[in-house]
C-alpha positions, 0 to 999 in steps of 0.5 A, spaced: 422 572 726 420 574 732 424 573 739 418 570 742 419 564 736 426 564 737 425 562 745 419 558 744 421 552 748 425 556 752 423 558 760 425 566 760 424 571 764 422 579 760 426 583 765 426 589 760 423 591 752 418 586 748 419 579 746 415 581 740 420 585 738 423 581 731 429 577 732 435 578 726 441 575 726 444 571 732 451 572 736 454 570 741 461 575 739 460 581 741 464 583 735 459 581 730 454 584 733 450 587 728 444 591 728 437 588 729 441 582 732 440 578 738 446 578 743 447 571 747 451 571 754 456 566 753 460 564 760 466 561 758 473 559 762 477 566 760 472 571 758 464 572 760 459 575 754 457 579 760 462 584 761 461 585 753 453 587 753 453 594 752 458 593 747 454 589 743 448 593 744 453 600 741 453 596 735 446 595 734 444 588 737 436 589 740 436 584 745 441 580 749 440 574 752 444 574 759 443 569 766 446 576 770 445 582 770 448 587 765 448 595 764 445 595 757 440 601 754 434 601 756 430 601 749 434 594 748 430 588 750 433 584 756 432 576 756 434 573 763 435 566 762 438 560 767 443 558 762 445 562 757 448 556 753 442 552 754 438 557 750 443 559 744 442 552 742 433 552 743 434 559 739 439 556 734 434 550 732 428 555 731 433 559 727 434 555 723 428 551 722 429 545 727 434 542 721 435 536 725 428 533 724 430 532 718 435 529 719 437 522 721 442 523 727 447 519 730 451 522 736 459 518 738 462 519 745 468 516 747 475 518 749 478 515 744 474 512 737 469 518 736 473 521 729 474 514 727 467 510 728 464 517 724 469 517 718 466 508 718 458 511 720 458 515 714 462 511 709 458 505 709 452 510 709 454 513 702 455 505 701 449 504 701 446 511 697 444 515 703 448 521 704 451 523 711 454 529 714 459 530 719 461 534 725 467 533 729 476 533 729 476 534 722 472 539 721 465 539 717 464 534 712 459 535 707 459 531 700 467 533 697 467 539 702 471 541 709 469 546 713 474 547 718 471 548 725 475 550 732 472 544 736 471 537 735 463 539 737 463 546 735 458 551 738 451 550 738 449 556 733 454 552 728 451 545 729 444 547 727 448 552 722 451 546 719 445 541 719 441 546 716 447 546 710 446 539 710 438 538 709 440 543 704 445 539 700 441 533 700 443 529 707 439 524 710 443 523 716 448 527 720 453 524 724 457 528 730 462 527 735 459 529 741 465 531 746 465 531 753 466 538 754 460 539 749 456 536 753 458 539 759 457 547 754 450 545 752 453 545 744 448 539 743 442 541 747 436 542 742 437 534 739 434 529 741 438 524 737 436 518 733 443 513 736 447 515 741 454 511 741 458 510 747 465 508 745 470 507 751 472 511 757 479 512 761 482 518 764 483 524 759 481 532 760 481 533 767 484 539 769 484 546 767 479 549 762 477 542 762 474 537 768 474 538 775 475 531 776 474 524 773 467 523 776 465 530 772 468 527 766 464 521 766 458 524 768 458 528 762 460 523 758 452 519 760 448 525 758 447 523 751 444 518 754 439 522 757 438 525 749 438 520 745 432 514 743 437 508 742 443 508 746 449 504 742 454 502 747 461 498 749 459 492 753 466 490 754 468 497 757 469 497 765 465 503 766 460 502 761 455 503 768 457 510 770 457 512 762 448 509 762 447 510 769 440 516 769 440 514 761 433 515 759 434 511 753 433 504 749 440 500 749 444 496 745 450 493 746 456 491 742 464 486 744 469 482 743 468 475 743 461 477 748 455 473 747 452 477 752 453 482 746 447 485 742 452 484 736 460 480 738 466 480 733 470 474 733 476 470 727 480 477 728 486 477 724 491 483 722 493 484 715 499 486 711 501 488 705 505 494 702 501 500 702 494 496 707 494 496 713 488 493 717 484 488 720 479 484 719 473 480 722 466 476 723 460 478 727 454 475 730 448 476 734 444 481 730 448 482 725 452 476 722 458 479 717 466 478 715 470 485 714 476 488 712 478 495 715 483 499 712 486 501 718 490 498 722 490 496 729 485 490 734 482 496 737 478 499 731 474 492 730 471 496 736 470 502 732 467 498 726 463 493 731 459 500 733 459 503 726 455 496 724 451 496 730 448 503 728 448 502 721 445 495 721 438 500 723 438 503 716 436 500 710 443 498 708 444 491 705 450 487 707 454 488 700 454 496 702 456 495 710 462 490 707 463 496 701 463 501 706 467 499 711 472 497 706 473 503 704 474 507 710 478 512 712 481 517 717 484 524 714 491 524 720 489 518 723 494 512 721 492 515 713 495 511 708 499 515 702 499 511 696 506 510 694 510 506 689 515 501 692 514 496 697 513 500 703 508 503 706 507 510 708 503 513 713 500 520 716 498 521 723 496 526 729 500 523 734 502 529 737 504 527 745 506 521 748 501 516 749 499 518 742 505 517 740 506 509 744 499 507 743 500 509 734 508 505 735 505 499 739 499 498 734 504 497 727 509 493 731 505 488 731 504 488 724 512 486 724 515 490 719 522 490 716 524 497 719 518 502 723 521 510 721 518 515 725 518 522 723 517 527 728 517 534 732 514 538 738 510 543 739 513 549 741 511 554 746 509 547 750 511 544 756 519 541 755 517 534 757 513 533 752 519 532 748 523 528 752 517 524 752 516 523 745 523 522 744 524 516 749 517 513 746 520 513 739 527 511 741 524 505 745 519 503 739 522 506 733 528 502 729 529 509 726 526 516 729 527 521 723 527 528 728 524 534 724 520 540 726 513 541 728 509 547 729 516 551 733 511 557 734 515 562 737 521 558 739 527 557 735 527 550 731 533 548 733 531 548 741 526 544 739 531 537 736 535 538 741 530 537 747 527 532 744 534 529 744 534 529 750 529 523 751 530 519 745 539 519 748 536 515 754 535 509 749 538 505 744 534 507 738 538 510 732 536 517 729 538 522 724 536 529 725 532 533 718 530 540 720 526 541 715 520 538 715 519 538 708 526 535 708 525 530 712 519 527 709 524 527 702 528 523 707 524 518 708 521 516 702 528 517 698 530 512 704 525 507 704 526 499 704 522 493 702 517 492 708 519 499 712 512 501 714 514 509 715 509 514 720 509 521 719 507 523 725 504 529 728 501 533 723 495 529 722 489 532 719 492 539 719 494 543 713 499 549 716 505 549 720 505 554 725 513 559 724 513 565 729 505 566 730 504 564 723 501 558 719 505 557 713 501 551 708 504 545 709 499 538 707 503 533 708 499 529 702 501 535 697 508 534 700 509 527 697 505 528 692 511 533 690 516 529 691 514 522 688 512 527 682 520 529 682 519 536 684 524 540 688 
């Protein structure tokens, strides 16, 4: 391919060299430069890909892509763009053949709900026979395989990398969490989607690398609605004009007990048993369908209104939706494990304070015999963070079962022993199992009829981080140990 055909949609400016010249590989790092390769200028927080220009070329690249000036040989071509992230996702779409013209495309946006409504959207369409993709939290999903990935929406070059493997394998839709701070880098740029969701919004990621300000946040946020055909959106949430304001889009709506939504639930109910935890309900409007969902919790008739409303746009029947959303799960996300007594065991990212409250406020209301929450603190992190999450569980919990997270470089012990700082502001009972593995045995070796028992913390990850080394630790592998007998 020729660096013309990869900047064929882009405005650029030829500062130096031939844009016929042909185009390798594409890399923004420039540690994996290699030769023939073009070489993009990525600003970010903590480094600018500028400074890293010559290198790049030492190793090889034949162009570089920057917004700035750089001191680079002269035989290498020089590309002067406006917005050097812009650009790298234009060029990854050529590269790869606009893979998402191939694909049915559903982005989710949202401060809460995105890894959930993606985990519902893509299980009621595999109900129905259409094999879907996925991008977010837990990494790439791809039939049985899981491609982990270091943000919820990854960079531009990997999300086009991603979509190409999916027409490859057989997908007809791709599904992905389209983050604020993707947005804001341009990691999605180069799709016009097919359905844009908006779950809900409330403050979150204002700060430091993140955004400046709430304003900025929810401005971020409205930019899907300027890349996508059909906007999908929470009539309920009181910032639903900020989030559509400039949209470019067609809109629908879904509520809760809306009749001015496109599509309303009503009749919701919680349901209990040993081992489910979930909630079920009717909607009306433009899709009129009774569900259940395995996962517990009022809020996620949201996320299964959103599924349906995007879902009902395919060529599904009512019995896939149905079959589909019942069968949905969230990995780390209120996961339930299968075990055999009469109690049920669940696994959850919790990982601060308000995780942790709004998870522990959610099973309450299904009134368990006892609710256990087993829990550490991330080390290497502000210390009231543990105070907090000590106090939340000691509140909330009839037991909290204190253990070991990811201590980092700082010693276990330390850990507990902050965390009990909190949890002894309150009433609530606690026993103290460094290990987590331990722990874990405790629980389960402990349990009684009606116990519902989180393991919060771990989620969706597979290690425990010990003095800047990840250990293998799946909690699932773990039950599964001990429910086996094994020591």
């Amino acid at each position: 391919m020729k660096l013309s055909q990869l900047l064929e949609k882009i405005d650029y400016t030829l500062v130096q060299g031939d844009d016929s010249t042909d185009a390798g590989a594409i890399v923004y790092d420039s540690r994996k430069a290699e030769k023939g390769c073009v070489f993009v200028c990525l600003k970010g927080y903590n480094s600018d890909g500028h400074a890293y220009a010559s290198g790049a070329c030492s190793l090889g690249a034949s162009a570089v892509i920057a917004e700035d000036d750089v001191d680079i040989p002269s035989d290498v071509t020089l590309i002067r763009v406006k917005d050097t992230r812009a650009a790298l996702a234009h060029m990854s779409a050529a590269y790869f053949g606009y893979p998402a013209k191939k694909l049915k495309t559903i982005a989710i946006t949202g401060t809460k709900g995105k890894t959930t409504t993606v985990s519902m959207i893509r299980s009621i369409l595999e109900a129905g026979g259409i094999k879907t993709g996925t991008i977010g939290t837990v990494g790439v999903v791809i039939g049985d395989k899981v491609y982990k990935t270091e943000n919820t929406t990854p960079e531009s070059y990997e999300i086009q990398y991603y979509m190409s493997k999916m027409v490859d394998e057989g997908c007809g839709c791709m599904v992905i969490e389209a983050s604020s701070l993707g947005l804001k880098w341009h990691r999605t740029d180069a799709i016009e989607f097919d359905y844009g969701i908006f779950t809900n919004f409330s403050d979150d990621h204002i700060g430091g690398a993140e955004h400046k300000d709430l304003e900025e946040y929810m401005y971020c946020k409205s930019l899907l609605f300027r890349q996508c055909r059909l906007g999908i959106v929470n009539i309920d949430d009181k910032n639903l004009d900020g989030i559509i304001s400039g949209h470019t889009c067609e809109l629908e709506t879904f509520g809760f007990c809306n009749d001015s939504a496109d599509i309303s639930a009503y009749d919701d109910e919680l349901i209990s048993k040993p081992g489910y935890l979930g909630v079920r309900f009717k909607t009306k409007g433009k899709l009129e369908i009774a569900v259940d969902v395995p996962i517990p919790g009022r809020f996620n008739v949201y996320n299964g209104l959103a599924a349906l409303s995007v879902c009902r746009h395919f060529d599904i029947d009512k019995e896939a939706m149905i079959r589909g959303l019942g069968r949905a799960t969230v990995k780390g996300r209120v996961e339930s494990v299968s075990v055999p007594g009469e109690y049920t065991l669940l696994i959850d990212y919790a990982h601060n304070a308000m995780s942790m409250e709004n998870v522990l406020l959610t099973l309450r209301k299904y009134n368990p015999h006892r609710l256990i929450t087993m829990f550490g603190a991330g080390g290497n992190r502000p210390k009231v963070r543990r105070y907090e999450m000590g106090e939340i569980s000691g509140k909330l919990s009839d037991l909290s079962v204190i253990t070991t997270d990811n201590p980092r470089f700082e010693e276990p012990m330390d850990i507990i022993n902050d965390i009990k700082v909190g949890i002894d502001k309150t009433d609530g009972k606690y026993i103290i199992v460094p290990d987590r593995r331990d722990a874990i045995r405790w629980c389960i070796e402990n349990a009684e009829k009606g116990d519902i028992i989180v393991l919060a913390g771990k989620g969706h990850e597979d290690y425990q981080e010990i003095r800047g080394v990840k250990h293998h630790l799946d909690e699932r592998e773990v039950i599964a140990d001990i429910l086996a007998g094994k020591k």
